[in-house]
C-alpha positions as CSV (number, residue, x, y, z in Angstrom):
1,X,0.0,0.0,0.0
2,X,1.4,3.6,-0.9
3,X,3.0,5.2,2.0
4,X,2.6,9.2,1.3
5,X,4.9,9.9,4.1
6,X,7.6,7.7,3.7
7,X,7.4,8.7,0.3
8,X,8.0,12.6,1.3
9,X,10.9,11.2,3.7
10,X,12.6,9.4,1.1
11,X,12.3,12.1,-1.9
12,X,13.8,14.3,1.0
13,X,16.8,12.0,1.7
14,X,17.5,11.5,-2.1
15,X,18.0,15.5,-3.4
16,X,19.9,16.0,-0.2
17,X,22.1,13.3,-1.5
18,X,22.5,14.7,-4.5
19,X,23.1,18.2,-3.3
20,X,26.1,16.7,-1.7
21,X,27.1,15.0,-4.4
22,X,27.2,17.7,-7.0
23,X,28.9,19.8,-4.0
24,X,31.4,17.0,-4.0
25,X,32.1,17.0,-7.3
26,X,32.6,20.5,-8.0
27,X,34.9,21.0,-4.8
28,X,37.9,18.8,-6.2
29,X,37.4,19.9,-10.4
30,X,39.8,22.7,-11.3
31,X,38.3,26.3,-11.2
32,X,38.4,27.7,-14.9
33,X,39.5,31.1,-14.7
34,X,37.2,33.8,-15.0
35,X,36.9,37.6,-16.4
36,X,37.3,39.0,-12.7
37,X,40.9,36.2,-12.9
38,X,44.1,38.1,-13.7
39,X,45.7,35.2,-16.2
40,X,49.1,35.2,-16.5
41,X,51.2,34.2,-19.4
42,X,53.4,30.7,-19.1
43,X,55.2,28.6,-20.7
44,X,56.9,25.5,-19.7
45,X,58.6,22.8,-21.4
46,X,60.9,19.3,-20.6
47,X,64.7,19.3,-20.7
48,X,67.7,22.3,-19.6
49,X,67.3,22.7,-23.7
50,X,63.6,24.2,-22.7
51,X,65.0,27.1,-22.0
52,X,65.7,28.7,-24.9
53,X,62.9,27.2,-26.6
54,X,60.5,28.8,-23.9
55,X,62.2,32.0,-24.9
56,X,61.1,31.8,-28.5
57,X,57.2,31.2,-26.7
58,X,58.0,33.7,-24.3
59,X,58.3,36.6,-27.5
60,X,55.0,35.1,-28.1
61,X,53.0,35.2,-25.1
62,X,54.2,38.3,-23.9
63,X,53.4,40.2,-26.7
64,X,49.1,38.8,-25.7
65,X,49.9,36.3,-28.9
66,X,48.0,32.8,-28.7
67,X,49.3,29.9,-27.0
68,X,49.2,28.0,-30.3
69,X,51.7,30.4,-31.9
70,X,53.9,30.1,-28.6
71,X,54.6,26.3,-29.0
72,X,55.1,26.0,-32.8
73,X,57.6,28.8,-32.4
74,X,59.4,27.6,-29.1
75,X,59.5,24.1,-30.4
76,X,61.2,25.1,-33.6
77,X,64.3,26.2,-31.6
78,X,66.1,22.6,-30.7
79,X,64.5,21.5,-33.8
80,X,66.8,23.5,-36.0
81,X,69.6,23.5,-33.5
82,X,72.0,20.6,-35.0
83,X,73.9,20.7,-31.3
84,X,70.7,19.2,-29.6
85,X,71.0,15.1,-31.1
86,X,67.8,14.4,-30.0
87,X,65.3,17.1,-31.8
88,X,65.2,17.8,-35.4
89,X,67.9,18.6,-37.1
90,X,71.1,16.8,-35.7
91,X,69.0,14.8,-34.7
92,X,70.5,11.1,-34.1
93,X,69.8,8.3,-37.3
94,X,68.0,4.7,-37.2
95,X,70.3,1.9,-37.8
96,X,70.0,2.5,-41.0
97,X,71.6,5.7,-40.9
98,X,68.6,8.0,-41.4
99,X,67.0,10.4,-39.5
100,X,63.5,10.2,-38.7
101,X,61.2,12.6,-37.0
102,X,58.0,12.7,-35.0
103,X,56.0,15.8,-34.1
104,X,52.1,16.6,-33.0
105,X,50.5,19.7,-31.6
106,X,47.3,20.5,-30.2
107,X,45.0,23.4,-29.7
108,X,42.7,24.6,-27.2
109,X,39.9,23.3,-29.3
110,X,40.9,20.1,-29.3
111,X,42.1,20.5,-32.4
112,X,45.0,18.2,-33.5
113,X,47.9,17.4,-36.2
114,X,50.4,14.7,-36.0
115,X,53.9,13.5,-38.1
116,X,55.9,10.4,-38.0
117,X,58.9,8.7,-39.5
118,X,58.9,12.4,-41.5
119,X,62.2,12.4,-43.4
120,X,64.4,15.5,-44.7
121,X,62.4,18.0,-43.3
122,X,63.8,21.1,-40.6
123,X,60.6,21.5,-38.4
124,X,58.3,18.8,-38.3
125,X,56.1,20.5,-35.5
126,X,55.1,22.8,-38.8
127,X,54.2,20.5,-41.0
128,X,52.1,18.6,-38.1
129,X,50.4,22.2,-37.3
130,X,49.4,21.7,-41.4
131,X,47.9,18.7,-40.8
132,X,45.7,20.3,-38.5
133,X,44.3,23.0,-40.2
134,X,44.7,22.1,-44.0
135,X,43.5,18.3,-43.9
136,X,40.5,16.1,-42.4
137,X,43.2,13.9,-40.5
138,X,45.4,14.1,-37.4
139,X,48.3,12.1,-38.9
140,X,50.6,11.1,-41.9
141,X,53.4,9.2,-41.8
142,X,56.3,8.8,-43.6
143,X,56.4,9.2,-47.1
144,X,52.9,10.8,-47.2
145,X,53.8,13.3,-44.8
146,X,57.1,14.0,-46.7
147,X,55.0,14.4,-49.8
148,X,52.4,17.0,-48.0
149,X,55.2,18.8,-47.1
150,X,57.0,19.3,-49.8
151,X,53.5,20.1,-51.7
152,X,53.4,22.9,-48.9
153,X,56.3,24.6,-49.3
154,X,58.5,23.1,-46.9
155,X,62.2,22.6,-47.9
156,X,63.9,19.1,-48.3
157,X,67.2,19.2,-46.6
158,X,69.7,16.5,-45.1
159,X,68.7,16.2,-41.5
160,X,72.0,13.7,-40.7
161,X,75.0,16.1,-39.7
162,X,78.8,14.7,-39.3
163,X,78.7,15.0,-35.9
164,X,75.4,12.1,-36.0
165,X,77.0,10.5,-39.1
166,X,80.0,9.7,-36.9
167,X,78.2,8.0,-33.8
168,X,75.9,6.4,-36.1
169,X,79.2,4.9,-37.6
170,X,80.5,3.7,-34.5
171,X,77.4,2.3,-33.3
172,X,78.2,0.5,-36.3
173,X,80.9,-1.5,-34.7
174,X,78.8,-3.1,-32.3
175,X,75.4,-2.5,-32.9
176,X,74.0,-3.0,-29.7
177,X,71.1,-1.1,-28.5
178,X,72.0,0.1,-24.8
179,X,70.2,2.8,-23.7
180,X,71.3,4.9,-20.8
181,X,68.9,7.4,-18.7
182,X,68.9,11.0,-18.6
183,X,71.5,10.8,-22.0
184,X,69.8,13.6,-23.4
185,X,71.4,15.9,-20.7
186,X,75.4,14.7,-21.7
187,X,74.3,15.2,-25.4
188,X,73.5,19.0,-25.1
189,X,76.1,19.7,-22.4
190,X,78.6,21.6,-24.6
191,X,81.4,20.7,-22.5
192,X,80.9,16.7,-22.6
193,X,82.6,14.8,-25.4
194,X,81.6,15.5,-28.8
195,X,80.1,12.1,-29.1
196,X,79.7,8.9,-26.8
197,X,80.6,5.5,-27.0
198,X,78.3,3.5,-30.0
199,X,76.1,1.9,-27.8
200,X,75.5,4.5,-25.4
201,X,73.1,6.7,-27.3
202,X,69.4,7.3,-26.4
203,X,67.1,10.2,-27.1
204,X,64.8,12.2,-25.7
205,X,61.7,14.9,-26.8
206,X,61.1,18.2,-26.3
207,X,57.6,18.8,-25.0
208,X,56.0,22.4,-24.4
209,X,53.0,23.3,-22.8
210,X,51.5,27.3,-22.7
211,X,49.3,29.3,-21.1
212,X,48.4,32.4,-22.6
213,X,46.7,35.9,-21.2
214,X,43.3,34.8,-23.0
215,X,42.9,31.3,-20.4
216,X,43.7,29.2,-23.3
217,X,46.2,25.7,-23.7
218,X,48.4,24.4,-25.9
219,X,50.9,21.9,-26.2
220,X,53.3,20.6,-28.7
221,X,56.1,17.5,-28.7
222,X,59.1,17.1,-30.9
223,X,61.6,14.5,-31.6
224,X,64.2,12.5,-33.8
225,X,63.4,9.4,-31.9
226,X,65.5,6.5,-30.3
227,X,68.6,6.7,-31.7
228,X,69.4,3.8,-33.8
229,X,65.9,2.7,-33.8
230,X,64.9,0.0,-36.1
231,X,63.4,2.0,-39.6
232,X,60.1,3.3,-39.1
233,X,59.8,2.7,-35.3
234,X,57.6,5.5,-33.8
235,X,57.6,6.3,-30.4
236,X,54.8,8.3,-27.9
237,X,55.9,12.2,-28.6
238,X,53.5,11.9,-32.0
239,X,50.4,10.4,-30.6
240,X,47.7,12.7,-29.3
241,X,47.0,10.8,-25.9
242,X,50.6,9.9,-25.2
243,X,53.3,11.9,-25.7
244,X,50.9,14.4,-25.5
245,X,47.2,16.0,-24.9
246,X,45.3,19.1,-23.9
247,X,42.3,19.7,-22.7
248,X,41.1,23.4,-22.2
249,X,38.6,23.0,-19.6
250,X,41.0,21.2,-17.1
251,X,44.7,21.9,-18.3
252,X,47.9,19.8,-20.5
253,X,50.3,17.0,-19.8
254,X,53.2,15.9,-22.3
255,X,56.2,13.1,-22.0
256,X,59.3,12.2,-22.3
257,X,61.4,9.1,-22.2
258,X,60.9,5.7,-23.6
259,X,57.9,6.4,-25.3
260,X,56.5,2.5,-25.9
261,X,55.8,2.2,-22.0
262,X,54.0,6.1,-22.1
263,X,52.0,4.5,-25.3
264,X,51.2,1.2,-23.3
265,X,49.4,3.6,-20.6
266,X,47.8,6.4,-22.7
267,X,50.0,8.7,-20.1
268,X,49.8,12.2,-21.0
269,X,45.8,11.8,-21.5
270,X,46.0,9.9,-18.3
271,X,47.6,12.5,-16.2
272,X,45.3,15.0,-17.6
273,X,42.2,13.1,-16.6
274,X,44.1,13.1,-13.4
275,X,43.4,16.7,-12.5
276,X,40.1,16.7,-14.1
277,X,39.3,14.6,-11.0
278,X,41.2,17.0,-8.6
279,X,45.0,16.0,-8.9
280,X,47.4,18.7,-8.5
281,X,50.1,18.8,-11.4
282,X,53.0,17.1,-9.9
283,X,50.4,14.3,-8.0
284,X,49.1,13.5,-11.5
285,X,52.5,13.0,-13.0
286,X,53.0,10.7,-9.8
287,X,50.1,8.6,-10.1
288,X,51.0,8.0,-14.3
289,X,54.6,7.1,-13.5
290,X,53.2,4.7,-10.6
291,X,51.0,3.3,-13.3
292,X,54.3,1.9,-15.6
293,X,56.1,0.8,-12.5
294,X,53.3,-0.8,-10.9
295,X,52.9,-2.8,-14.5
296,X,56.3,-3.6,-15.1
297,X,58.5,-3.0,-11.8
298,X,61.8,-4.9,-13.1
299,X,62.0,-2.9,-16.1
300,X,60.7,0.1,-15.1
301,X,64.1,0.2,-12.4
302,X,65.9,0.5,-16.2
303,X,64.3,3.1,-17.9
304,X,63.5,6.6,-17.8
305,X,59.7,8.2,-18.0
306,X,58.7,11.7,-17.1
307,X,55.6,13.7,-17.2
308,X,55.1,17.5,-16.7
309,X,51.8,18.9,-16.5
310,X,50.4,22.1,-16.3
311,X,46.3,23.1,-15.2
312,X,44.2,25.9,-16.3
313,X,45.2,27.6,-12.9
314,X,48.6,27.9,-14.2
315,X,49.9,25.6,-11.5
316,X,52.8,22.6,-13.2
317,X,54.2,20.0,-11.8
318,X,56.5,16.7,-13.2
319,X,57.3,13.7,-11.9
320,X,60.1,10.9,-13.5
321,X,61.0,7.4,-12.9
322,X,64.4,8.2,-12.4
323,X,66.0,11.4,-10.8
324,X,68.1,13.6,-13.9
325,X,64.6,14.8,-15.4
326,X,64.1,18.2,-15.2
327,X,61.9,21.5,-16.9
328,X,61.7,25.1,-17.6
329,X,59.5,27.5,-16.8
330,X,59.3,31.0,-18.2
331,X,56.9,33.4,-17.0
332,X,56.7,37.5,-16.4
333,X,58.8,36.7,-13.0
334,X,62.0,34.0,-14.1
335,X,62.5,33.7,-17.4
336,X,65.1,30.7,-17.1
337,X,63.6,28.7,-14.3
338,X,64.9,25.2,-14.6
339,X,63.5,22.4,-11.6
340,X,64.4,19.2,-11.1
341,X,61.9,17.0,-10.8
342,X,61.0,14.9,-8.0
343,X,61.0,11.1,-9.1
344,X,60.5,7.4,-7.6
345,X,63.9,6.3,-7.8
């Protein structure tokens, strides 16, 4: 038999519920910021060789340009720098002896363009910004993305400098694949040796993410790849998801490292989903890193994987597997901020 007051009781109970609920919810989502929110310009990327690159965003930004604009530009820095062997030009060959890059960017939008196993071409990060706005796709690859760029105006040029020609060649001697951690640090260090022994050689991304004064992300992710990769390997720094992904509403995460375990965990979308759900930067980073070690502990105690974040507060954050990871951060107060981030091991 209806009850009308334990009807009234429980229709009670049930929107208090969910007034806590929704309450709940919107206490731990990040706080977009709003007209009365004074939002400041930033730009952070991975690696000492971030600096300079946040520079080139920094001219950007600080002149009220869009974040969008920031990254293409900053990335484009180590990508035509032949001194940096693990970006663009200069960058380190397959074991075939040719250079390969990788590149994707994103927009605030959610708009996104994507290269791989791109060939003879100076800035790749371009040519994946094309893809973006000129075609129905978010990637090509290879010889299809040479193609579009060439049809584009982009110039073909030889991406393999002595310098990589010569460790390539003795790599050659042994041909083992031994990666070491952190490698990307001795590479750039003008004062280590011009070159390390064959087998020594790993390589390493440059990922950027940027706030600018109008509230709005955007990321980009660079790289030549694991240096004497098999041909036509492709790592995480060209997928949209891994090596990197923005979201407007909650903030952006990119990656660096070896990018087959950041691809086996989605990690860059992962961390950003992180602080939709309340994470600060660095925590997210945390939780994505403890997700690879937790899957694969003896192997994880090998390699090296880092995340840096930034959220739509302007608040960043990283965390790595191994300590030697670090980022830059360029802003109105420090223009050459470089952090080392905190890490498991």
């Amino acid at each position: 038999m209806f009850d009308r007051r334990k009807f009234i009781k429980s229709s009670a109970l049930t929107a208090s519920l969910l007034a806590i609920d929704k309450t709940g919810i919107a206490s731990v989502l990040p706080k977009a910021p709003t007209s009365a929110d004074s939002v400041k310009p930033l730009v952070i990327s991975t690696w000492d060789f971030g600096i300079a690159a946040n520079h080139a965003a920094w001219d950007v930004l600080s002149a009220g340009g869009r974040s969008l604009d920031a990254v293409e530009k900053g990335v484009q820095v180590p990508e035509a720098d032949p001194k940096n062997q693990s970006v663009g030009y200069g960058g380190m060959p397959d074991r075939d002896g040719k250079v390969t890059l990788d590149a994707c960017i994103m927009d605030e939008d959610g708009n996104c363009g994507s290269v791989a196993a791109l060939e003879h071409i100076m800035h790749p990060i371009s040519v994946a910004r094309m893809v973006m706005e000129k075609t129905p796709h978010v990637m090509l690859v290879g010889d299809g993305a040479l193609q579009f760029a060439l049809e584009n105006g982009f110039q073909k040029i030889n991406l393999l400098t002595p310098e990589s020609e010569k460790a390539w060649k003795e790599w050659l001697k042994t041909a083992k694949y031994q990666p070491v951690m952190n490698i990307e640090n001795k590479l750039y260090d003008k004062a280590a040796p011009t070159h390390l022994p064959g087998n020594q050689y790993n390589h390493d991304t440059i990922g950027m993410l940027a706030l600018d004064a109008k509230g709005n992300l955007s990321g980009a992710c660079t790289t030549s790849g694991m240096a004497f990769k098999l041909h036509g390997r492709v790592g995480d720094s060209p997928i949209i998801g891994a090596g990197l992904y923005i979201d407007n509403e909650v903030g952006g995460a990119t990656s660096t490292g070896v990018g087959e375990e950041v691809i086996r965990n989605v990690g860059s979308f992962l961390v950003v989903e992180l602080m939709r759900q309340g994470y600060p930067p660095e925590e997210a980073c945390k939780e994505a890193v403890m997700r690879i070690i937790k899957r694969k502990p003896a192997k994880a105690k090998e390699i090296q994987v880092g995340f840096l974040a930034l959220n739509k507060k302007g608040q960043y954050g990283a965390y790595a597997i191994q300590k030697g990871f670090s980022f830059a951060v360029c802003n109105e107060e420090n223009k050459s901020l470089l952090i080392p981030a905190k890490s498991y091991y």
